[in-house]
DRENDO-1510 file (C-alpha; in Angstrom, 1 decimal, always signed):
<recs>
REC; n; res; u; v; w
REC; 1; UNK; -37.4; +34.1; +6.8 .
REC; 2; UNK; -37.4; +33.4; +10.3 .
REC; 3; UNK; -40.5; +32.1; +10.1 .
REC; 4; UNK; -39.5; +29.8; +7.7 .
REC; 5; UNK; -36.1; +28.8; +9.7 .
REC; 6; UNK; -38.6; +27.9; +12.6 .
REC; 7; UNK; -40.6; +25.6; +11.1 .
REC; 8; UNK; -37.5; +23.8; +9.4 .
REC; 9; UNK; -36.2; +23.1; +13.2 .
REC; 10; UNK; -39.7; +22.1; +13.9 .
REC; 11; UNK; -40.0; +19.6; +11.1 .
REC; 12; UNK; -36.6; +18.0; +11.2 .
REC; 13; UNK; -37.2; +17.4; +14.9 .
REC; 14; UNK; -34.4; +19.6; +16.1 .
REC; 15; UNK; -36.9; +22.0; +18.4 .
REC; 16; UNK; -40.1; +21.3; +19.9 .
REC; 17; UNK; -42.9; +23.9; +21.4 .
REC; 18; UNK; -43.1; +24.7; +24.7 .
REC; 19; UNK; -46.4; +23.8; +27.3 .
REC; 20; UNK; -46.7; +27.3; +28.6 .
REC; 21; UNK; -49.0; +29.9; +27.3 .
REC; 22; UNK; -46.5; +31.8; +26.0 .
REC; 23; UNK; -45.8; +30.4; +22.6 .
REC; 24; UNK; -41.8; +29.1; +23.2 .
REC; 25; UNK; -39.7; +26.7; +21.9 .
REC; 26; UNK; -36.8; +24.6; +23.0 .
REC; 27; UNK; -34.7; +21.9; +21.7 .
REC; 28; UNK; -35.8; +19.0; +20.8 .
REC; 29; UNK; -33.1; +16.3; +21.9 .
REC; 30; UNK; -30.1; +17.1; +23.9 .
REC; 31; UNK; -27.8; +19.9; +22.6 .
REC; 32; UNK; -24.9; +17.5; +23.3 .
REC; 33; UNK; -26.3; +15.0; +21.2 .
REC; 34; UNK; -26.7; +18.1; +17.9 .
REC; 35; UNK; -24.2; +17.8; +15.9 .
REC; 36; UNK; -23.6; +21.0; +14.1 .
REC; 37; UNK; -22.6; +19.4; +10.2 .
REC; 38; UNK; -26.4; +17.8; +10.6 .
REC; 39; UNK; -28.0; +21.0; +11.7 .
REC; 40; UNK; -26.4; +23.0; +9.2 .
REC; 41; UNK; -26.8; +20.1; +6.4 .
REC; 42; UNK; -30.9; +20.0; +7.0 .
REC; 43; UNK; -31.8; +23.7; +7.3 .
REC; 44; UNK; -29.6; +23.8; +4.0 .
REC; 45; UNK; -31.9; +21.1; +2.3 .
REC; 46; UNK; -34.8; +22.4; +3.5 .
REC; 47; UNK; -34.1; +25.4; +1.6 .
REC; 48; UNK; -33.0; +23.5; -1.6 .
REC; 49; UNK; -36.0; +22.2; -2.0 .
REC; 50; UNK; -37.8; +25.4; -2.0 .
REC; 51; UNK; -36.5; +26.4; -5.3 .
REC; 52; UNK; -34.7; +23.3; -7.2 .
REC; 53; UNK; -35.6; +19.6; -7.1 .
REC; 54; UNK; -32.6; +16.9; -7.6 .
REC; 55; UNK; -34.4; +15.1; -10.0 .
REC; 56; UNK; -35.3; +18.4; -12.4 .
REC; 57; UNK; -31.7; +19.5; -12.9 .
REC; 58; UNK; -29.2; +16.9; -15.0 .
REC; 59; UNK; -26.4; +16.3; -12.9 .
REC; 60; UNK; -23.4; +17.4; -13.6 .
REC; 61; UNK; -19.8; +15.8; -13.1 .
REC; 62; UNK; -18.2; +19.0; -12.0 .
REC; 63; UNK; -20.8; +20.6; -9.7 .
REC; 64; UNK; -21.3; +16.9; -8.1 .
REC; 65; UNK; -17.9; +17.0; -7.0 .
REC; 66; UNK; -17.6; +20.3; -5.8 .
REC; 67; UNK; -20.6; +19.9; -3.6 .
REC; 68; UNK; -19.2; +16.9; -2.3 .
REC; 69; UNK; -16.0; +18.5; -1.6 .
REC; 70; UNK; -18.0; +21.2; +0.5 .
REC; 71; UNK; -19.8; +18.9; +2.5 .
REC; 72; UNK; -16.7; +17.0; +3.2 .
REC; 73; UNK; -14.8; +20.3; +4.1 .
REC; 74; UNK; -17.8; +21.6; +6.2 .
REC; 75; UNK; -18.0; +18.3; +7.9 .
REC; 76; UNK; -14.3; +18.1; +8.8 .
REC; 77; UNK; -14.0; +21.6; +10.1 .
REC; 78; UNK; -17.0; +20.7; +12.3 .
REC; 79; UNK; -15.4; +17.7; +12.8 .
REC; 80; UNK; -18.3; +16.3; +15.6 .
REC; 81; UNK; -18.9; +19.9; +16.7 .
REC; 82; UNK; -22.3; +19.7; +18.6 .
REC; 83; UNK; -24.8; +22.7; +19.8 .
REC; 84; UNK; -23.0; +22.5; +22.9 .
REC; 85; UNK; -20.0; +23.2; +22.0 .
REC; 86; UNK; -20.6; +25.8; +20.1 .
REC; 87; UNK; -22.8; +27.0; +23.2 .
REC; 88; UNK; -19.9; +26.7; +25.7 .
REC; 89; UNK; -17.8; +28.3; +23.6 .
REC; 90; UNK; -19.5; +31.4; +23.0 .
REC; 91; UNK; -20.0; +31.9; +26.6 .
REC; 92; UNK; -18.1; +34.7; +28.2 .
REC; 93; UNK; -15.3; +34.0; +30.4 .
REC; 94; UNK; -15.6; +35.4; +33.5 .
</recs>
């Protein structure tokens, strides 16, 4: 699982390897510039496309809709969030 995780953020371009030795990784791009909706949107499609295929499962009305509410309520919670801000925000005041 982890494993797998790693190389999502490797192939979407979100981290890149380090040049030491020691087998490291940081992010790609800046973490201001992450937003967190697209983070979570392409480890979550990455996944997808593991086990089902849009084009091998008939759409349906219902279940189109509801996804697209999710995306639109993950994306407006989120609302622009980036890494960083989630990084500055879990850091302890002190």
């Amino acid at each position: 699982p982890l494993n797998q995780l790693l190389e999502v953020l490797l192939e979407r371009g979100f981290l890149v390897p380090t040049a030491s030795e020691a087998v490291g990784y940081v992010p790609a791009r800046d973490i201001e510039t992450i937003r967190l909706d697209e983070l979570l949107s392409r480890v979550r499609e990455a996944g997808e496309s593991h086990f089902v295929r849009p084009g091998q499962v008939p759409a349906l009305q219902a279940v189109d809709a509801l996804m697209e509410e999710l995306q639109g309520a993950q994306a407006a919670h989120l609302d622009g969030m980036t890494l960083r801000d989630l990084v500055v925000q879990r850091q302890p005041s002190g």
